[in-house]
N, C-alpha and C positions, 0 to 999 in steps of 0.2 A: 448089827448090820442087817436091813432087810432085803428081802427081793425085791425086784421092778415088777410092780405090775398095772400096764398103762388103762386099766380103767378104775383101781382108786387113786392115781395121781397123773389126771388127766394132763393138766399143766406142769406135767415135769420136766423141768431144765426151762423154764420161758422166762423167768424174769428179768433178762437181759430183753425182750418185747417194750416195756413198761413205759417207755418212753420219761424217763425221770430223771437221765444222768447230761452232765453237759451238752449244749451245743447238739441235743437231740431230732434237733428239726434237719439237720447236716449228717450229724455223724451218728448212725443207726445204734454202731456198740462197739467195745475194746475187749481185744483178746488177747492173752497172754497167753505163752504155753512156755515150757521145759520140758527138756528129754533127760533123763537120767536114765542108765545101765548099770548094774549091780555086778560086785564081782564075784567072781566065779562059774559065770555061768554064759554061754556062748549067747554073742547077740540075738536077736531077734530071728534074723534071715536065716542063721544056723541054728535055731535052737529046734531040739527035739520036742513033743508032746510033754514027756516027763518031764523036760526044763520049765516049758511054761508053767505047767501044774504046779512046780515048785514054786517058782515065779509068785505067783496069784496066793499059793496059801501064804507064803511070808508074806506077801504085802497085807493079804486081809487079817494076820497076825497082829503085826504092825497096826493097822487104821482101825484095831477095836480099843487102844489106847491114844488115838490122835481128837485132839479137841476138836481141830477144824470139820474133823467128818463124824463127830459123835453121835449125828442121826445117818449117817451115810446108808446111801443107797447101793445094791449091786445088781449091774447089768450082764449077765453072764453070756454072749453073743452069740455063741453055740447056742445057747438055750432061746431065742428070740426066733419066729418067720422070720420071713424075707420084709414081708411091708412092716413088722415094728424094729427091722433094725433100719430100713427105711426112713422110720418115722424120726428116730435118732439123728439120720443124718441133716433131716432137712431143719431139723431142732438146732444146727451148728454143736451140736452135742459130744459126735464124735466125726471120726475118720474118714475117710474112702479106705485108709489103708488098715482102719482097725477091721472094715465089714469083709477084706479081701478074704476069700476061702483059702487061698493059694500059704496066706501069713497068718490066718485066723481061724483053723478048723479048730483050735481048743484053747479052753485058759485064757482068752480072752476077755475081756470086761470094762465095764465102764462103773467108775464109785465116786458116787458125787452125791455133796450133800442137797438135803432139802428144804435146807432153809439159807443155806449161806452160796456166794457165786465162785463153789470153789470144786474141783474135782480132780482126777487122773482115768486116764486109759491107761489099762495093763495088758502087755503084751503085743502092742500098734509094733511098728518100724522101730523101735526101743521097748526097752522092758519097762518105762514108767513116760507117760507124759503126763505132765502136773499142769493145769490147765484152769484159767477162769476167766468167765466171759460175763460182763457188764454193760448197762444201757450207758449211750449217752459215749463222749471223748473221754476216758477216763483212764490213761495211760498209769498214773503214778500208783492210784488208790488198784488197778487189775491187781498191777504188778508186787504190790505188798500184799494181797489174799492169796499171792502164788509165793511169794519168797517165804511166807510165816508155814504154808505145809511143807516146804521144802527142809528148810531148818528142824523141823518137826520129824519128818522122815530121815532126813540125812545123817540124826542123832542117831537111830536106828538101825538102818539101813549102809550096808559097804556099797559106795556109791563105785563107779569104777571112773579112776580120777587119774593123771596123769600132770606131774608138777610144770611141763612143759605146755602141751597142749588143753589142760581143763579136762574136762569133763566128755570122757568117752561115747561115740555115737556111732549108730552103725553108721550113719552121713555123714562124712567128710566135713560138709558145709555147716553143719550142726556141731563140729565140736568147740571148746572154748567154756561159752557160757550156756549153751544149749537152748540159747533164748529165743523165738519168735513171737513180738509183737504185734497187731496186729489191729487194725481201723475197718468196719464197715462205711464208708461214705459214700453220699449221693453229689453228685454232682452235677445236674440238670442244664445251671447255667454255665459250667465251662463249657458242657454238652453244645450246649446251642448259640453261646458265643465264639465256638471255632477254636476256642482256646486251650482245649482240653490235652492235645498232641504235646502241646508245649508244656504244659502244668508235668506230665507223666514224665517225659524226657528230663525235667529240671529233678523229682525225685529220684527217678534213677542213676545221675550222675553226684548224688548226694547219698547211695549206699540203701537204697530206699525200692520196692519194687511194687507193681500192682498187679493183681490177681481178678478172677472173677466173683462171684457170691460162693461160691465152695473152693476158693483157693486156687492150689497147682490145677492147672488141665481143665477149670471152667472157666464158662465163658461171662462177660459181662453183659448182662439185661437190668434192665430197670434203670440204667447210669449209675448202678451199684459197683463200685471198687472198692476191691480190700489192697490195703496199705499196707506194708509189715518191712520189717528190714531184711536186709538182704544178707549180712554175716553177723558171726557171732564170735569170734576167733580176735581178741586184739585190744578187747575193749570190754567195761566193767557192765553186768545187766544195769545197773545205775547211767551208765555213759548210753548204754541204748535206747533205752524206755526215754532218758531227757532227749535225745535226738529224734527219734519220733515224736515226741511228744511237739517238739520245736516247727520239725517241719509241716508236720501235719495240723498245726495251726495256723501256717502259711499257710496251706490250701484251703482249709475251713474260708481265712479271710478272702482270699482269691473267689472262691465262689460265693460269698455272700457282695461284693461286689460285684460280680457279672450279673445277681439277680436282682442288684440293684439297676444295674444298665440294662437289663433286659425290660425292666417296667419301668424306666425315665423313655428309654428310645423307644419300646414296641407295646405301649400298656394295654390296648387294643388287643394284639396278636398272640399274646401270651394268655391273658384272658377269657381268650377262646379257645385259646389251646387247652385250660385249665379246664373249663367245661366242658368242652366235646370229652376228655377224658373222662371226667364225672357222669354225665353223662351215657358213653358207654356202657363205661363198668356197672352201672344202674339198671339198664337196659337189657346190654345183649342175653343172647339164648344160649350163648357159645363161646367160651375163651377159651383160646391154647393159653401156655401157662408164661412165653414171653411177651406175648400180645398182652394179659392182666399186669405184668411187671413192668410195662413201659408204661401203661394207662394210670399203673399207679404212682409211678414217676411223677406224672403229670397233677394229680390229684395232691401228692408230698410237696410237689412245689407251688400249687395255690396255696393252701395251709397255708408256707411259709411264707407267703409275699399276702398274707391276708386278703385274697381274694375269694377266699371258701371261708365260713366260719368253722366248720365241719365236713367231715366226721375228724374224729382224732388221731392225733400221729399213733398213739396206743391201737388204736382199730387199723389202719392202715397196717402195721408191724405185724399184728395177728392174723391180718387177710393173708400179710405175704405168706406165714408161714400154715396156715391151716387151707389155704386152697391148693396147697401141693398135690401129689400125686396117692403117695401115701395116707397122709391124712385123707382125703377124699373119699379113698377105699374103706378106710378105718371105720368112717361115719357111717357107710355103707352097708360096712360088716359084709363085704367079697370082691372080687377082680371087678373091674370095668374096664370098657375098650378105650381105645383113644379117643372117642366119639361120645362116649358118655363120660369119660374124664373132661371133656371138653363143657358138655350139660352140666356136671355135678360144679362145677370148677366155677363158672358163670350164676347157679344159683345159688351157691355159697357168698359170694360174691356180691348181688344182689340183697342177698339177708345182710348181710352186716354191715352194710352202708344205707340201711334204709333204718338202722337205730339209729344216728345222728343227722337228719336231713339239712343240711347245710345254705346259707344266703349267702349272696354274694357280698362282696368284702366294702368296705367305704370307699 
């Protein structure tokens, strides 16, 4: 198992970017997670230093015999700045609650391999989350690169299990099967057919909830929702993953319809919308970073309605994630203020829509 070190693995953790898996023009990527807690040893929120440290050496005991992670990487989070555990977060890589100082000052890490979409955070709000993120709708294939390390570790590993309630968590909400699934999706034209209020309210009263682009406590930019379920307690990881997988197929069609009615009733007004956004983003001197998220909204939905021949959903996915804040700096190599995050953000931006110059659609 090696160290992380983000300039000879520039591209670590992106392959869920690639745009290559189902229904990618809609649904960005699929994210499975599990929380496992080991017994003997006090959850997370109670654990001492010396717990975690125990914590981390058994697991990385364990993952120098696991096939899945037989090139696995280690992210040690004490050992990272601030802008590359940064860089992680905006990768969908890891936590808000793995980067917390308050639950994170040691033993901490992230171990995920580099060739396969599969990994865990040790020592997050549980002592193990078993985690894999994929391009494209792909609920069933996430969710088996996450049940085969699970089975793998669980052989191992004293899970901390309870024959009533499943599998122990420091969250209430999390016990049972420990499972959150999880959908990046754009929805543009529920956005702009008014229909969007309705679409959310129908997932929620089917066990279903939406999030922002980083989960709990963010906000929604871009027409970016994460989708995932709401319990875990009653019902098999099999019964959940097909239940997302079900509804969130309904939405897929839901908004491929509204962007169908949105260019039979407005084909003019969509059109323009589609290029002023291109436009823009081509252009300006200056983006904050939801003002780039909306415009590239805009640009994801010509693609899809064949109004842009270019640039690629792949280009688009990398802008979202490499004109971040972090990365920005990264390229930089030091701090910038919010005024030259703003400059750097826009000429980034600029560069990488100017490799695929686009015509307009038939």
């Amino acid at each position: 198992m090696i160290r992380f070190d983000l300039e000879s693995m520039p591209d670590f953790g992106l392959g869920w970017l690639d745009a290559s898996g189902p229904s990618h023009d809609v649904v960005l990527s699929t994210r499975v997670r599990i929380a496992r807690n080991l017994q003997g040893y006090p959850f997370s929120v109670r654990a001492k230093p010396s717990d975690r440290a125990a914590i981390l050496s058994t697991v990385r005991e364990v993952l120098q015999r696991s096939a899945p992670l037989a090139d696995g990487v280690i992210v040690e989070i004490d050992q990272l700045g601030e802008r590359q555990q940064q860089i992680l977060l905006e990768r969908h890589l890891v936590s808000r609650e793995l980067l917390k100082e308050e639950s994170a000052p040691s033993a901490a890490a992230l171990i995920a391999s580099t060739s396969e979409p599969v990994g865990l955070m040790v020592n997050e709000e549980d002592h193990l989350r078993l985690q894999s993120l994929m391009s494209g709708f792909n609920p069933r294939q996430t969710w088996r690169v996450v049940d085969a390390l699970d089975e793998e570790l669980g052989s191992e590993l004293p899970y901390a299990f309870h024959h009533e309630f499943g599998h122990l968590t420091s969250c209430p909400t999390n016990c049972g099967t420990g499972l959150r699934a999880s959908v990046l999706i754009h929805l543009p034209g529920l956005v702009l057919t008014k229909e969007i209020n309705k679409v959310l309210q129908g997932i929620s009263q089917v066990g279903l909830t939406f999030r922002g682009l980083y989960g709990e406590g963010s906000e929604v930019v871009g027409n970016l929702f994460q989708v995932s379920n709401q319990t875990t307690l009653g019902k098999s990881e099999e019964d959940l993953i097909d239940h997302l997988q079900k509804i969130v197929a309904q939405v897929v069609d839901y908004e491929q319809q509204a962007r169908s009615i949105l260019l039979r009733d407005a084909p003019n007004v969509i059109e323009d919308k589609v290029w002023r956004a291109y436009g823009l983003l081509c252009h300006a001197r200056a983006l904050g970073f939801d003002e780039m998220m909306n415009l590239l909204s805009g640009v994801r939905l010509g693609l899809s309605l064949k109004l842009l021949s270019g640039p690629s959903v792949y280009v688009l996915n990398r802008t979202m994630v490499f004109a971040q804040n972090a990365h920005l700096e990264e390229a930089r190599d030091g701090s910038l203020s919010a005024g030259e995050l703003d400059i750097q953000r826009a000429n980034y931006v600029r560069m990488a829509l100017t490799e695929a110059e686009p015509s307009a659609g038939a």
